[in-house]
N, C-alpha and C positions, 0 to 999 in steps of 0.2 A: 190460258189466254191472259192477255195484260191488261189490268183494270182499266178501264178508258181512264177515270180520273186521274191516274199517273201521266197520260198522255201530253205530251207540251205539242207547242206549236208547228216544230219539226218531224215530229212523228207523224202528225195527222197529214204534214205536206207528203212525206214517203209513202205511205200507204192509198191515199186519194188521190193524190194527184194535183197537179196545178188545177182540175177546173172543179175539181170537190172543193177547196177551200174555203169557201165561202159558206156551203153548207158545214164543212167541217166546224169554222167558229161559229155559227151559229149554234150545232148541239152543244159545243163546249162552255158556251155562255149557257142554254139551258140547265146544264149540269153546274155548273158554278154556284148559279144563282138557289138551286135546289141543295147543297151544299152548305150554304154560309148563314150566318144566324143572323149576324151584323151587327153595328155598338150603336144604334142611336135608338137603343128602347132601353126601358127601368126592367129588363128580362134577366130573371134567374134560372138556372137549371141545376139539376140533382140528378146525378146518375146512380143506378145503383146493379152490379153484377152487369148486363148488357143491356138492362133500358133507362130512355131515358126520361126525365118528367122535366116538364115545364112547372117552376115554382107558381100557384098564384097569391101576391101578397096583398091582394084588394080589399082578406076579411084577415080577421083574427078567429080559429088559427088561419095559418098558411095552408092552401089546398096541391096534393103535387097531380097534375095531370100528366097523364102518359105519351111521351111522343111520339114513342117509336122503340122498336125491341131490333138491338143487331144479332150478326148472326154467332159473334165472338165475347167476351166479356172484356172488357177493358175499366180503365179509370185512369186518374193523374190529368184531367181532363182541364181545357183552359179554351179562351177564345179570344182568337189575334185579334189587335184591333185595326192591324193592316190591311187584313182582308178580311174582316167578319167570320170570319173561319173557325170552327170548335176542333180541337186537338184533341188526341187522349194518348194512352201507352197501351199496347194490346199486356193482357191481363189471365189470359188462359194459361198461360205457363210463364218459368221464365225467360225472356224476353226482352230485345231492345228494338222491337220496332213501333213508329206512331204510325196512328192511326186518324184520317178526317171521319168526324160526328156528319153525318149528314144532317139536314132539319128535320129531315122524317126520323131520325133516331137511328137509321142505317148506318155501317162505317164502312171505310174502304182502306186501304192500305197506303199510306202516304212516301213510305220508303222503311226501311232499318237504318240505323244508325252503326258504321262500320266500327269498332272498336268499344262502344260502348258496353257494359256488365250486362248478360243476360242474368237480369231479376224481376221482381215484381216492384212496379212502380206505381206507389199508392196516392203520390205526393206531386202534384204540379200546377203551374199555374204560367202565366204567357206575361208581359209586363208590356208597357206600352209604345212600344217598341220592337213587338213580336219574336224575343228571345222568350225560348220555352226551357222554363225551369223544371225541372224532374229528379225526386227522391226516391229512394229506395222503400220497401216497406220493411225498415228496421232501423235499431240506432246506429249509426254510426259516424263519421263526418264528412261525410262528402256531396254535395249536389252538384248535377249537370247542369249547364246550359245548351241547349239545341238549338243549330241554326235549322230553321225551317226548310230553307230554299237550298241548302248546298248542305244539308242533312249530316252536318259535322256534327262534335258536340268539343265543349269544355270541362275538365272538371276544376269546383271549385271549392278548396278545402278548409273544411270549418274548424274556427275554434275550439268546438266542444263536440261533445258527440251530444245526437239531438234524433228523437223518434216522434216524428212528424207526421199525423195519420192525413193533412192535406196544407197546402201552399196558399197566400191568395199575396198580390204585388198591392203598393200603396204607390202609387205614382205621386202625393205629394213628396213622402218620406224616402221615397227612392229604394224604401227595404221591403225584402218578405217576412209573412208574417205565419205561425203556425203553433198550433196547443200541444204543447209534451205529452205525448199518449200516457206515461208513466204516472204524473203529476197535477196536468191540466193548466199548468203554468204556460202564459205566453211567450212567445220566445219573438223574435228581429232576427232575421239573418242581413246583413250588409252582402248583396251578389256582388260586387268589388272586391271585398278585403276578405269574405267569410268568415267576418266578425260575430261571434254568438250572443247575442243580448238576453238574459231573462229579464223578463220584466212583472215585477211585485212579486208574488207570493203564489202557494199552490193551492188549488181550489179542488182536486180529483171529483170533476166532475164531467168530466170526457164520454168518449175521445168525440173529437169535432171533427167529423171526416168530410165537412165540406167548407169550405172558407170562400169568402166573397170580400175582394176590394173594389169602393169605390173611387172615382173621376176626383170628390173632393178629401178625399185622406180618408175616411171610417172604414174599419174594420167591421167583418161581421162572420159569425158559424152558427152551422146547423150543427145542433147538437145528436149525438147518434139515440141518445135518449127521449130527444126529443124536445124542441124549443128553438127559437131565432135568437141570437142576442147578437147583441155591440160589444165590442172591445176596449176599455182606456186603453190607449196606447201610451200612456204613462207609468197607471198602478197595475197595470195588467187586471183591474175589475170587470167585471161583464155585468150588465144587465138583460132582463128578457122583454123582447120587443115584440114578439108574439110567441104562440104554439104553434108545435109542427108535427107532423107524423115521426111517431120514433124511423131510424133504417139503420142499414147496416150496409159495409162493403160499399160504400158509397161516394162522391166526391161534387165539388161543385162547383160550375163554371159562370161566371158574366166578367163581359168586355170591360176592362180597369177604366177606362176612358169615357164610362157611361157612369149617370147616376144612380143612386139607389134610393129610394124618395118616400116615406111613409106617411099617413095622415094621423092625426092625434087631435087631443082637444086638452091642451094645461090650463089649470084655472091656478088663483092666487087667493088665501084670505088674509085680511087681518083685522084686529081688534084688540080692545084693551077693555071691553066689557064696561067703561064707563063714558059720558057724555060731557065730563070736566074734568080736569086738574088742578092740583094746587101748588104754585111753586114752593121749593123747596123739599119738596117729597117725589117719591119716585114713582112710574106708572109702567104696566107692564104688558105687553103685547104678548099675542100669539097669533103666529106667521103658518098659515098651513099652506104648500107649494103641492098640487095636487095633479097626476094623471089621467083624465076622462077617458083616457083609451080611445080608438080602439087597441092602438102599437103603443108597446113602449118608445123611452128616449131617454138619450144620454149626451150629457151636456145641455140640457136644456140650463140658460143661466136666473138665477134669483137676485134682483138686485133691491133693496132696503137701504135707501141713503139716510144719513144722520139727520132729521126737522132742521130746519130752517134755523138756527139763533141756538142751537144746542150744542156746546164741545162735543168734537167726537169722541172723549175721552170717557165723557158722560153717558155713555148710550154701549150695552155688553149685550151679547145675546151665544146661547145656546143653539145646536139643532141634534134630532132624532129624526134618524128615517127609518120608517117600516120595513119589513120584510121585502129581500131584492130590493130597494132601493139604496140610493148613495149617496154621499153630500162630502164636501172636500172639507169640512166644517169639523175639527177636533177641540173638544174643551168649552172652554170659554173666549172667548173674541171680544175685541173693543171696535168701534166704529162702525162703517157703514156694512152691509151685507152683501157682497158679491161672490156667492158661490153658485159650482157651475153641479148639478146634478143628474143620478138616475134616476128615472123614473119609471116602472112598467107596468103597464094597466091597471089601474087601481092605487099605484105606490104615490103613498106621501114622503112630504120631509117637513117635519115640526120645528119653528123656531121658536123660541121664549126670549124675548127681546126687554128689558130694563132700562128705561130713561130717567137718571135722575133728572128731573127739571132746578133749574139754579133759580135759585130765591129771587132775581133778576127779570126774570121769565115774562113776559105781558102777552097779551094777545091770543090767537086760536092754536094751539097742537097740532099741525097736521103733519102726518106720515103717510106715507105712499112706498108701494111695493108692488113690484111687476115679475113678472115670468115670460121668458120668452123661449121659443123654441130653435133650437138652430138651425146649421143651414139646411140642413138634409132631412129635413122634416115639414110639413106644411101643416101649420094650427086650425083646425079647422073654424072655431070660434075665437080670434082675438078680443069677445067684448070682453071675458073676463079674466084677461091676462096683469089685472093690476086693481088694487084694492086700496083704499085710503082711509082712515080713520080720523077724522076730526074732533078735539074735545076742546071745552070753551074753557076761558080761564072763572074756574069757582070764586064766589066773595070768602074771603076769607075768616075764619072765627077764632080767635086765640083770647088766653085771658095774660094780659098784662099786668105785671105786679112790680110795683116800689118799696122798698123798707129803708128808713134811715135811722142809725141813731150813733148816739156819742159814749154810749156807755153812763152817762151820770144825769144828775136830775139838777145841777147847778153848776155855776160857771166862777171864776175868780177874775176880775177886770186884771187884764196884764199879764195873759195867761193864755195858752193856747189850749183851743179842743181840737181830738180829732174824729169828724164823724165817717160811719162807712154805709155809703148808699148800695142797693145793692138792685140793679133792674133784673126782671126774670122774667121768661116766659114761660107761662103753666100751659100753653099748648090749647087745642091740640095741633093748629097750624102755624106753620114758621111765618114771621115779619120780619120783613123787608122793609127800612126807614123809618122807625117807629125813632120818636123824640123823645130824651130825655133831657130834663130842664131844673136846674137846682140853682134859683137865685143868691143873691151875696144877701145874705142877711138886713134886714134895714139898721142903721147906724157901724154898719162895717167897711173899711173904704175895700173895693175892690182888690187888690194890691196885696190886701191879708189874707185873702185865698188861695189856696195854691190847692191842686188836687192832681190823681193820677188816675187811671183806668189800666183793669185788666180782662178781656173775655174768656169767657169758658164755653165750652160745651161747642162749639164750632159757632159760637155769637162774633159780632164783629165790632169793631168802633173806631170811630172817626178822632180818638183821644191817642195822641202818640208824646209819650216824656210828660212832663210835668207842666199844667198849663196855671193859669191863673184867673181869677174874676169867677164869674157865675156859671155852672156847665149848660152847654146847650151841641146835646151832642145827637149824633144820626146815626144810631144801632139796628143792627139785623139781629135777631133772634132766633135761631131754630128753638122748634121744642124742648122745652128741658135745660136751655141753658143761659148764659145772666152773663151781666157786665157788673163787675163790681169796684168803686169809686171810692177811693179813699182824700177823703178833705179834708185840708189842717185849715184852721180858724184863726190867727192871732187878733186876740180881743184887746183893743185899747185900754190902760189907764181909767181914762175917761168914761168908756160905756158903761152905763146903769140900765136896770128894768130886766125885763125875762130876754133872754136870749134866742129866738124862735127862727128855725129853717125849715124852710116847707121845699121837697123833692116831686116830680111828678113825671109820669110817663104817659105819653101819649100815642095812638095806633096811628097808621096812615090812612087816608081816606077808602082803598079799598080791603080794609080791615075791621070785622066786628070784634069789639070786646066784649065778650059775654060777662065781664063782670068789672065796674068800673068802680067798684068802691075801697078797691087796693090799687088805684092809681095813682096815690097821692100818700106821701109819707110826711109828719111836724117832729120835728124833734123840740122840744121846748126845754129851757134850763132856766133855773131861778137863779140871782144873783148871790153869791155865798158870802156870809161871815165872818171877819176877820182882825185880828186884833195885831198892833204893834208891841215890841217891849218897852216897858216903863223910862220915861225921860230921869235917869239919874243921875246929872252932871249940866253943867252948864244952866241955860236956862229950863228951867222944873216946872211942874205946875205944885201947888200948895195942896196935900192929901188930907182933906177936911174932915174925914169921916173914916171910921175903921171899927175891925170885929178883931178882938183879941182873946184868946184862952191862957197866956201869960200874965193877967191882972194887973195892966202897963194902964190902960185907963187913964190919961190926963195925967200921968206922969212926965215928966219934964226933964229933956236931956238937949243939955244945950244952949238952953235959952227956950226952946220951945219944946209943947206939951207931945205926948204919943197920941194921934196918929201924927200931928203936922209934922213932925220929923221924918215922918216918911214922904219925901217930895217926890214926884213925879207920876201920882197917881190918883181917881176919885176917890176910889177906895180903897181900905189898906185891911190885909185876912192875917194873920197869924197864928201859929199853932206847931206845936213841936209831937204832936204825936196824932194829933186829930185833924180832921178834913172840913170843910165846908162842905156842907151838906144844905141846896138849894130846896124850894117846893119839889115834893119829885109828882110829875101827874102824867098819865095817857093821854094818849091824841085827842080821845073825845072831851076826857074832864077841861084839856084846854079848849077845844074849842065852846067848852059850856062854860065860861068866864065872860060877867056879859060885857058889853064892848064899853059899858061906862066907866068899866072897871080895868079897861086896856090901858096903855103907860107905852111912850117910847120909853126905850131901855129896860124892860120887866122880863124877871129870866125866871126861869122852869129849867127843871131836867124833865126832857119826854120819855116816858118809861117805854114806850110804843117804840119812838126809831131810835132809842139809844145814844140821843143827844142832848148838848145843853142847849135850850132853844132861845131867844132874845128875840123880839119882839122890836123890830125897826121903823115901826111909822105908828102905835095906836090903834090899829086896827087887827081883826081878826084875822086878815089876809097878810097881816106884818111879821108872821113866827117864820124866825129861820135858824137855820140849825148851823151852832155855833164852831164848824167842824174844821174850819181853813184856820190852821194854827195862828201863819206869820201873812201879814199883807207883803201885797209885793211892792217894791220900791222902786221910786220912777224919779 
C-alpha cells in the first residue's frame, strides 16, 4: 500500500472522489501538521540509530529527551525551513532514498532519489532555502544537493577530499560547515564552487556527528564524546558551552533560519591594588574577564580603553586564559583592549595592564573595563559587566639636591671661571617643574655670563644653546637623574672682595622635599695675588733697599750705590748660588702672630699650603697666597 504521506492532491481527488475532498484535505493537513517540527523555536534535535531526542539546553549539561523510535535507522538528518519539515537518508543499508522525521519520531518515505550512489549518508543538512545537502559516510569529494519536491539531485565536486561525520548551513556565510573525522579540523565547503576551506589547525578531538547552524552565523557540535561547543569560524577554535551525553551514530538537526540562544552571567574585574598614583611612575592593573555559567560563550568582547589624558602608547598589557578558554590577545599589545573571547563555565582570561603615567599627569586615574556578551547569548546579570578603578593623584616626596663649584678657592680680576652646577634628583618620586635658579653674582654685569645645560637620565630643561644672565630654569626630574649647567664667569679688571655664587633648587608646590638642606649650593673664591715684572726702562721706580750674597753693599756703579742701581723695584735679592729663604711657618703659627704685629705687605712661606703668603690689608683675614705668577693686563 502507498504511504498516505507520499499522497499529493491529485491522488486523493482519484481515489475519493470529488465529494471526499474536502475530508481528503482535511486528514492531509492533519498529517502535515503531525509531521513538521517548524523554525520558529530555539529547538535542537539528536538522532541517533532510529530515535529520535529532543535537545533540552535550559540546564547545563544538556538533557536529550526521547521523541520517538522509527521503524528504520536513518541519519543525514536536517529541517527545511520551507515547510518545517525534518529530512534524513534511510540508513539500514546502502541507499538513496529520504526519508520525512515525523514529530513523534516516526518516518515515512519521502521518495528515492533516481541516479543518486546507493550508500550510507551520515552527512546532511537543508540550507535556507530547502536544498538538501547530503555526504557520503567516507572521504571522498563529492556532495549532493536534493531537490526536495522534484526528488532530483546535483552533484557537487569538492576541492579536496573531505570525511565529514555531519553538515550544518550558515545562512550568513552562505557555506557548510563540518569537523574532519581524521583530524578534527574545521573544514567551509563553498555549495557553489566546492571550494574546500580548512580552517586553523587540528585538534583530534571528534568526531562531531551532529552540527547545528544558526539564523545569525554561529556554528555549533555535539561532540560524540560528549559536550556542546562553538566554532571560530575563523581559527577553526571551539570552545564548551555546556555538557552533553556522550552518543554515537548520530546526527543533528535545527531550522538554519531559527536562533540558538543561551543564558550565561560574564562579570569583569579590575584593579591596580592601590588608591593613588604618582606621576611619572608606572601603575599596573589586573583585568579578570570572567564566565558565571551556566553556558559557555565565544566572542563575548573585552573592551579596556586608554584613561582619559594617557598616550596610548603609554599603556601595554598582556592576557592568559585558563583552560578551554580563548583570547585573540598574542604577546604584548599597546593601547586600548579590544579583544573578542572564549569563555566556558568557569573560564577566565587574565590581563596584566601597565600605565606609565607622564610626569604631566594631574587629577583622578580612572580606568574602566566592560564585557559584553554577544548576540546569541542573553547576560543574565548585566550589573557586573564593567568594573572601574579610580586612584587619586599621591603628594609627591622627592629629595632635591644642588652642587656647585669652580674647581678653585680664588679668583684673578680679568680672568674667567668656570663653574658646573649640577641639579639632581635623589628620588624617590619624579618632579615635574621644579626651579632652578643661579643668580649673576653681585658686581658682575649680566652680559659676562654665559652658560649651557645638558639632561640626563630622561631629566628635561627648558635650556636650549647657549644663554646668558642668571639661570632661572623649569626642570623635570625623574628619579635618579640631574641637569647639569656649565657657567663661564668673565670677572672684570676692576672687581675686588670674594667672589660668591649661590645655586638653588626648588620643588613645586605639589612636591615634599624630604630633605632641604642640599637645596642650595655657595661657591665662594678669594681674590688671588699677583705680581707684575720689574719697570727696567723708561720711567723706573728708585730700588732703595736690597739683600745681596755678592758683598755689593753701597758699592757704586755708575754714579749711584748698589742697590739703587737697580731701578724698577722696592726690593733688590741677589745671589748666584743661594735662594732667599722667607719666615717659613704653618697655618696655625700664622694665624698665632698677634694682629699688632700684622703689616700690609708681611710675607711667610706657609709650610701647610705650600705657598708664599703676603698679607694684603694688616689683618689676620689678609693672608693670601702668593700663587698667580703675572697679573693680567688691561
Amino acid at each position: 500500500m502507498k504511504n498516505i504521506y507520499s499522497l499529493d492532491f491529485k491522488d486523493l481527488k482519484k481515489i475519493i472522489g470529488k465529494r471526499l475532498v474536502l475530508l481528503a484535505l482535511l486528514l492531509f493537513a492533519v498529517f502535515s501538521k503531525a509531521q513538521a517540527f517548524g523554525c520558529n523555536s530555539n529547538k535542537l534535535y539528536l538522532s541517533q540509530a532510529n530515535i529520535l531526542y529532543d535537545v533540552g539546553i535550559s540546564t547545563n549539561p544538556f538533557t536529550y529527551t526521547t521523541v520517538g523510535t522509527a521503524s528504520g535507522n536513518y541519519n543525514a538528518i536536517g529541517i527545511n525551513p520551507v515547510n518545517g519539515v525534518m529530512y534524513g537518508m534511510a540508513t539500514g543499508s546502502a541507499s538513496n532514498t529520504v526519508l520525512r522525521i515525523n514529530s513523534n519520531g516516526t518516518s515515512s518515505v519521502h521518495g528515492s532519489i533516481t541516479g543518486l550512489p546507493l550508500a550510507i549518508y551520515n552527512a546532511g543538512e537543508i540550507d535556507n532555502v530547502g536544498n538538501f545537502y547530503v555526504k557520503q559516510n567516507t572521504s571522498n569529494n563529492q556532495i549532493f544537493k536534493i531537490n526536495l519536491t522534484t526528488l532530483t539531485f546535483t552533484t557537487i565536486t569538492l576541492s579536496a577530499n573531505t570525511n565529514l561525520p555531519d553538515l550544518a548551513y550558515n545562512p550568513v556565510t552562505g557555506l557548510l560547515y563540518g569537523v574532519e573525522l581524521t583530524n578534527g579540523q574545521l573544514i567551509s565547503i563553498n555549495p557553489n564552487t566546492g571550494l574546500v576551506t580548512q580552517i586553523g589547525g587540528s585538534y583530534f578531538d571528534g568526531p562531531y556527528g551532529a552540527m547545528f547552524g544558526s539564523n545569525s552565523g554561529e556554528m555549533f557540535g555535539v561532540s560524540n564524546a560528549g559536550g556542546f561547543y562553538q566554532f571560530n569560524l575563523s581559527t577553526g577554535g571551539r570552545v564548551l558551552l555546556s555538557d552533553a551525553p556522550a552518543s554515537s551514530a548520530n546526527d543533528g538537526a535545527h531550522c538554519v533560519t531559527s536562533p540558538i540562544t543561551l543564558n550565561t552571567d560574564l562579570t569583569v574585574t579590575k584593579t591596580d591594588g592601590s588608591i593613588t598614583y604618582t606621576p611619572g611612575t608606572t601603575t599596573t592593573y589586573t583585568i579578570v574577564a570572567r564566565n558565571n555559567g551556566p553556558f559557555g560563550v565565544l566572542n563575548a568582547r573585552v573592551i579596556d580603553n586608554v584613561p582619559s589624558g594617557i598616550p596610548a602608547s603609554n599603556m601595554s598589557y598582556t592576557a592568559v586564559a585558563s583552560s578551554g578558554s580563548t583570547t585573540s590577545v598574542s604577546g604584548t599589545q599597546t593601547g586600548a583592549i579590544n579583544d573578542l573571547v572564549g569563555l566556558p563555565n568557569g573560564g577566565t582570561v587574565t590581563y596584566t595592564v601597565v600605565i606609565n603615567v607622564p610626569l604631566s599627569y594631574t587629577g583622578n586615574l580612572v580606568n574602566t573595563v566592560t564585557i559584553s556578551a554577544p548576540s546569541n547569548v542573553t547576560d543574565s546579570n548585566t550589573g557586573n559587566n564593567s568594573a572601574t578603578d579610580t586612584d587619586t593623584q599621591l603628594n609627591l616626596i622627592a629629595d632635591l639636591a644642588v652642587t656647585k663649584t669652580d674647581g678653585v678657592s680664588s679668583y684673578a680680576s680679568g680672568t674667567t671661571t668656570t663653574y658646573t652646577v649640577v641639579a639632581r634628583n635623589n628620588g624617590p618620586s619624579a618632579v615635574l617643574n621644579a626651579v632652578v635658579s643661579d643668580p649673576v653674582p653681585a658686581g658682575i654685569p649680566s652680559a659676562n655670563v654665559s652658560y649651557t645645560a645638558v639632561a640626563a637620565g630622561g631629566a628635561a630643561t627648558s635650556v636650549s644653546g647657549t644663554q646668558s644672565g642668571a639661570i632661572n630654569d623649569v626642570v623635570s626630574l625623574p628619579n635618579g637623574s640631574t641637569v647639569t649647567y656649565t657657567v663661564a664667569v668673565n670677572i672684570p679688571f676692576s672687581y675686588t672682595g670674594n667672589l660668591v655664587n649661590t645655586a638653588t633648587i626648588t620643588p613645586p608646590s605639589n612636591v615634599t622635599d624630604g630633605n632641604n638642606t642640599n637645596n642650595t649650593a655657595t661657591d665662594t673664591d678669594t681674590q688671588a695675588v699677583c705680581y707684575r715684572p720689574a719697570v727696567t726702562a723708561g720711567t723706573r721706580l728708585t730700588s732703595p733697599s736690597g739683600i745681596t750674597s755678592l758683598g755689593r753693599a753701597g758699592a757704586s756703579s755708575g754714579g749711584a750705590n748698589w742697590p739703587l742701581v737697580r731701578n724698577g723695584a722696592w726690593t733688590v735679592l741677589e745671589a748666584k748660588t743661594k735662594g732667599f729663604v722667607p719666615n717659613r711657618l704653618t697655618s696655625a703659627q700664622i694665624a698665632a702672630i698677634p694682629t699688632a704685629n700684622l703689616v700690609e705687605g708681611m710675607m711667610v712661606y706657609n709650610i701647610t699650603l705650600d705657598c708664599l703668603q703676603v698679607n694684603i690689608n694688616g689683618t689676620a683675614a689678609g693672608w693670601t697666597c702668593f700663587n698667580t705668577q703675572t697679573c693680567p693686563t688691561n
